[in-house]
C-alpha positions, 0 to 999 in steps of 0.5 A, a space after each residue: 633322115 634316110 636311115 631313119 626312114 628307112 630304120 622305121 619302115 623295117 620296123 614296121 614291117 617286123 613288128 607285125 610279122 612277129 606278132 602273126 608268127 607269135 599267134 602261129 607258135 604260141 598256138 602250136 604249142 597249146 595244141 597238145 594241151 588242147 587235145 587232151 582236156 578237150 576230151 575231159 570236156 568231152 568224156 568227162 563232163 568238166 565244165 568248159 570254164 575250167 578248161 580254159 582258166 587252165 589254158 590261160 595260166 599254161 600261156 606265160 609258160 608257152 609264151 616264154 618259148 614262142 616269144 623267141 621263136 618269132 623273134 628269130 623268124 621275123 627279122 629273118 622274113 623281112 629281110 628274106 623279102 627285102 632281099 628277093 625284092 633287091 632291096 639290099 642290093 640297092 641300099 648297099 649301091 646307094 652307100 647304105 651299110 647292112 650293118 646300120 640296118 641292125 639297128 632297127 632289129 636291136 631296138 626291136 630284139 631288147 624288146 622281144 627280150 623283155 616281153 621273154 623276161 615278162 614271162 619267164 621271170 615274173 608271169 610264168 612262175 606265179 600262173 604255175 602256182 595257180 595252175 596247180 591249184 585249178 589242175 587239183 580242182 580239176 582231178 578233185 571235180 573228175 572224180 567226184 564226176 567219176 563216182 557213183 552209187 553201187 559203181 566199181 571206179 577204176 579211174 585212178 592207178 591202182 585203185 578200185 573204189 567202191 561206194 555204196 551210197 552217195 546223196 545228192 548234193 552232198 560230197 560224204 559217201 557212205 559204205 566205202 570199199 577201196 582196194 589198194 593194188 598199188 604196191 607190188 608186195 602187198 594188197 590192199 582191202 580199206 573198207 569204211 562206214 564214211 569217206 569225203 574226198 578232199 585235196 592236199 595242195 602241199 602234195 598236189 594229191 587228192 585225199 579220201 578221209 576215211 572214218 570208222 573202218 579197218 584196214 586188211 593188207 595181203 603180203 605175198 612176200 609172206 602169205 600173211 594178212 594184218 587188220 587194222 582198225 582206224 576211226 579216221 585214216 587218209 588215203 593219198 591219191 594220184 590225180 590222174 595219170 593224164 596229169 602224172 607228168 605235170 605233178 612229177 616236175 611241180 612237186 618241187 616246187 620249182 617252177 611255181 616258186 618266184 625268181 627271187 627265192 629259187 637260189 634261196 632256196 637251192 642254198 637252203 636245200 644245201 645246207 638242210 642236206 636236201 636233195 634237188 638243190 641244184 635244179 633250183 640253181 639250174 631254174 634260176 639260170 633257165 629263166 634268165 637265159 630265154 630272154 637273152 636267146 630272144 634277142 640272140 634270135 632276132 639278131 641272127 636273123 638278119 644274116 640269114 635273111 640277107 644271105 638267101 634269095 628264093 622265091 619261096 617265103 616259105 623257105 623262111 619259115 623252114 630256116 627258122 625252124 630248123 635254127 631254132 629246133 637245133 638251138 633247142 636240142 643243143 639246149 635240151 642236151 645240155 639241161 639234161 646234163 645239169 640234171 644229172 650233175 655232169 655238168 655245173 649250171 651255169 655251162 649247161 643252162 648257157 651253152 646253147 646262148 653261147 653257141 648262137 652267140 658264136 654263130 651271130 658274131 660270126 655271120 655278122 662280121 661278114 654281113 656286107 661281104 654276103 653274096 645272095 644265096 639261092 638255096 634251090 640251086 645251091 642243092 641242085 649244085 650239091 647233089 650234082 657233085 655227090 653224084 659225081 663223087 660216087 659215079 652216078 654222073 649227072 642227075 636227071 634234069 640237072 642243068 649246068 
């Protein structure tokens, strides 16, 4: 009856703790997102609801990075708090082992690993896909935004696009003048009596469908000029370079495409002797191995939060931040390696999961034996002996 008490009481002082430190995290990864379709808004004159239709399918994808982030700092705030105030000290006199208050925290970790799964497994993959398609109508609305009648438009890399006549309300454009200076070996002049822009989803690229035109292409490797003449032609092109990033990582398709297909396809790839394979390999295991750091993450916090006492809360915060911050460039590392093929998928995906595993395992073994660390003076008493170490004697205001 007591441990359950006590187990619902560091329950509900988790759950909310999680929820606030989820609204925190999830916030701050969105902002840079924020910022730059806020000026879209701004400058460009795309409507508000599609900005944030694209925030809400960028949301899973966020989500399965904050979910574990809060579930590491709020096992690790509660306890923190449960040991400024003494609370441990007196369970642990009254017969009450750390180790039994896990058990609250592991209920509460399979749950947090879930809601990863949630999102990483199911949520994520699907809200990619339509949020291709919204970032295509978003680059097809800002250009149709950005040309005009009788107006030079340079909004698109490498291209300078001229129209002569535009009716209102309607999408065909007449007297088109488009010059290519995309490759560096050759310019392009296109000029055409009509054109209409269109989207190519397959590509994730913008079309202009040119009709009854000729094509002039410079070559200033060869000083020469050929001319073509065309009744339709399509001109593939970039949507932006503010969304350069997200086409490069979603043109194969792997972060749009369900759980269920990715090693399909990776096998599929292998034996058409297609490249890129083993990113799909590398995707499979990615999106099993957040949920599984979410619940790593919640367990860990309980050793952290029990071994510090300060009275600065937000001394939890900055703890938690740094773990989860080295758990990731361990993580980033690693991916990196996968990519290059350095190493196989599975070490490179799961070595970070591994390594807090370790460190888990080895805090909690020794979870009853912690004596409370006041971080404050446990710098204060570094910093004395790197001074006596290299001669400076005692630092100023230090108190021994």
């Amino acid at each position: 009856m007591r441990h359950g008490i006590i187990n619902t009481s560091i329950l509900a002082e988790t759950v909310p703790a999680f929820l606030v430190n989820l609204m925190v995290f999830t916030f701050i990864l969105l902002m840079a997102r924020i910022m730059s379709l806020t000026d879209l808004v701004i400058n460009k004159g795309v409507g508000a609801g599609l900005m944030l239709r694209i925030l809400l399918l960028v949301l899973p994808k966020m989500l399965s990075l904050s979910v574990p982030m809060a579930a590491l700092l709020a096992p690790l705030t509660t306890f923190l708090r449960m040991s400024v105030d003494s609370e441990l000290t007196v369970l642990k006199s009254s017969g009450v082992s750390l180790h039994q208050l896990l058990t609250p925290i592991i209920i509460f970790g399979f749950g947090a690993a879930a809601l990863t799964a949630l999102f990483s497994l199911w949520l994520a993959p699907s809200a990619n896909l339509s949020f291709r398609a919204e970032i295509l109508a978003l680059a097809k609305a800002r250009a149709d935004l950005a040309i005009k009648e009788q107006v030079f438009v340079r909004d698109f890399p490498g291209l300078t696009i001229y129209v002569g006549q535009l009716p209102a309300n309607s999408e065909t454009m007449a007297n088109v003048v488009i010059n290519d200076r995309r490759s560096p070996y050759e310019n392009t002049i296109i000029v055409a009596r009509k054109g209409l822009l269109d989207i190519d989803p397959s590509e994730n690229l913008l079309l202009f469908r040119l009709t009854e035109g000729v094509i002039d292409r410079f070559y200033s490797d060869r000083q020469s000029v050929d001319s073509i003449f065309f009744d339709t032609y399509e001109l593939k092109v970039s949507p932006g370079a503010e969304f350069e990033a997200e086409n490069q990582t979603m043109s194969m398709g792997r972060q749009d495409m369900p759980t269920s297909m990715l090693l399909l396809e990776a096998q599929r790839r292998r034996e058409a002797g297609l490249g890129f394979a083993n990113f799909f390999v590398l995707e499979w295991h990615r999106r099993w191995a957040f949920p599984v750091a979410a619940f790593l993450m919640s367990i860990i916090g309980v050793p952290l939060g029990a071994s510090f006492r300060t009275k600065g809360r937000n001394f939890g915060l900055f703890i938690g931040l740094v773990i989860f911050v080295l758990y990731y460039a361990v993580f980033s590392l690693t991916w990196t390696f996968g990519e290059a093929e350095v190493l196989p998928p599975l070490p490179a995906v799961w070595s970070s999961n591994i390594l807090a595993l370790l460190v888990t395992l080895l805090l909690i073994k020794d979870l009853n034996r912690t004596a409370a660390i006041d971080p404050r003076e446990t710098l204060r008493r570094l910093w004395l002996a790197i001074s006596r170490k290299f001669g400076q004697g005692k630092p100023r205001g230090a108190a021994l």
